[in-house]
C-alpha positions in Angstrom: -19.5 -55.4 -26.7 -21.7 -53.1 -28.9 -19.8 -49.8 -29.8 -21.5 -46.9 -28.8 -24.2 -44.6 -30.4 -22.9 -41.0 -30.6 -24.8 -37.9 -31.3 -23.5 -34.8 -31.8 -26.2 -31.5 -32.8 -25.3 -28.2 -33.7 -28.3 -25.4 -33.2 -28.6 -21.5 -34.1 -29.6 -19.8 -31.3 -32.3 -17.2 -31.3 -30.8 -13.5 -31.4 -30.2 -12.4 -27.8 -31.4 -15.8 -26.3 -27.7 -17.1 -25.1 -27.9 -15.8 -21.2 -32.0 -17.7 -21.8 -30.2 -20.7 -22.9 -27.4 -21.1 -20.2 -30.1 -20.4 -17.6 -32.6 -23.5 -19.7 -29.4 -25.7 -19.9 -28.7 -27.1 -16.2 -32.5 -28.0 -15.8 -32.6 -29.9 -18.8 -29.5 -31.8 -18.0 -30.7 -32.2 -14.2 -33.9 -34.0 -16.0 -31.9 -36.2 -18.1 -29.5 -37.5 -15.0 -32.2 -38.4 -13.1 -34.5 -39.8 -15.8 -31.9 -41.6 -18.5 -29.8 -43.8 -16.2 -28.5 -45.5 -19.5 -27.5 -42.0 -21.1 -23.6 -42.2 -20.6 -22.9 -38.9 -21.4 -24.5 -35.5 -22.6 -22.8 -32.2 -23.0 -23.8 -29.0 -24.0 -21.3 -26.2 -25.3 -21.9 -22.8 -26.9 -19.3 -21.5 -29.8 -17.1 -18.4 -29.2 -19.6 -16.2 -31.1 -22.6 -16.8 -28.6 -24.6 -17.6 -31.9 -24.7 -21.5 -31.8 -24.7 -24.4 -29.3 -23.5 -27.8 -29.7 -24.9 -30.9 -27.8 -22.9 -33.8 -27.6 -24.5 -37.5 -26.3 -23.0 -40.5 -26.0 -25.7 -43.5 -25.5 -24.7 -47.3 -25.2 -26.3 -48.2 -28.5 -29.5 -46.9 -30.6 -32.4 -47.9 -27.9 -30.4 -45.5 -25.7 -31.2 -42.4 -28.1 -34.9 -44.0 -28.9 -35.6 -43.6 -25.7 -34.2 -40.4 -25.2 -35.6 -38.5 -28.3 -39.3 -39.9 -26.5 -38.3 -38.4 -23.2 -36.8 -34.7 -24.4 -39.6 -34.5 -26.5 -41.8 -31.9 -24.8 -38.4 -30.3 -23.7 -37.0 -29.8 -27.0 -40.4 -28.5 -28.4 -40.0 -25.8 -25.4 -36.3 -25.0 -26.3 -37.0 -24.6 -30.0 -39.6 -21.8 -28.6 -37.7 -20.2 -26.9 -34.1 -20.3 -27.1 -33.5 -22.5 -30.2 -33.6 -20.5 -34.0 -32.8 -23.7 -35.8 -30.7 -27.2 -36.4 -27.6 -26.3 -38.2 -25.5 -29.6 -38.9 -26.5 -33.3 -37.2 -23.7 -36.0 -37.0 -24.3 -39.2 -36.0 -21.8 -41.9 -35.2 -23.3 -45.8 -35.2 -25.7 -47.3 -36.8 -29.0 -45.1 -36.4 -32.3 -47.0 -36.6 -35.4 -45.7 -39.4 -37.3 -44.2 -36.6 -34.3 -42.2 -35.5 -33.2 -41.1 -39.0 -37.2 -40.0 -39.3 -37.4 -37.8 -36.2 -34.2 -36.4 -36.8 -35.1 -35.3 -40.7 -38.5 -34.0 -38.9 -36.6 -31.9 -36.7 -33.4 -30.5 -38.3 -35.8 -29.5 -41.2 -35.2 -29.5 -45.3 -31.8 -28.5 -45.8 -29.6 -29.9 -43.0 -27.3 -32.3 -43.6 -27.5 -35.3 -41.3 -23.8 -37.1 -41.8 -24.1 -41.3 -40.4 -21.2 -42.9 -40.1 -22.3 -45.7 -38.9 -19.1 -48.4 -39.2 -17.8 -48.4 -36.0 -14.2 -49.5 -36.6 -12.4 -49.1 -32.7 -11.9 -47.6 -29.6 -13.2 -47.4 -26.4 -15.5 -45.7 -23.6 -14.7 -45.2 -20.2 -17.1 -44.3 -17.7 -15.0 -42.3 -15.7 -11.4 -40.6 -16.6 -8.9 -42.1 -14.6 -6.3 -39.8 -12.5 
């Protein structure tokens, strides 16, 4: 079994565009459930200050995340318009491909780190927490 491609995203909101963002947030993720059946999971969460948002994906591999930086693309161009100031800090956890390290680097912008650690030495996924 392949391990898992994990991306995690850290963005700057705009000034006074959290209340914009939590209303933005259950559309996008309503499009992405019904339109990224391989997607295992993808989670957004703000920080205690209100000034930055975290999204966290996990995909089954790196064709997972291909696909899904082609089908957020008009979506993300929309956030980064409106809600969205800009990326803070990418982590990426597998082994990402060049096209993926190329549209990330296009979109986080000069000066953001974008951490791989791409060895994937253990673990596990489940696809549902037991009780």
């Amino acid at each position: 079994m392949s391990s898992p491609f994990i991306f995690i995203a850290t963005n700057r909101l705009k000034a006074g565009q959290l209340e914009a963002e939590r209303k933005r947030v259950p559309g996008l993720v309503e499009f992405i459930e019904a339109n990224e059946p391989r997607l295992i999971g993808f989670n957004e969460y703000v920080n205690d200050a209100g000034d930055e948002v975290t999204v966290v994906q996990v995909h089954p591999d790196a064709a997972s995340m291909e696909a899904h930086m082609e089908i957020v693309r008009e979506r993300a161009l929309e956030a980064y318009a409106e809600t969205l100031d800009a990326t803070v800090r990418i982590q990426v956890f597998g082994q990402p491909t060049e096209a993926i390290l190329a549209a990330l680097r296009q979109q986080a912008g000069t000066g953001v780190e974008i951490s791989v650690n791409g060895e994937h030495l253990g673990g596990f996924t489940r696809s549902a927490a037991e009780s």
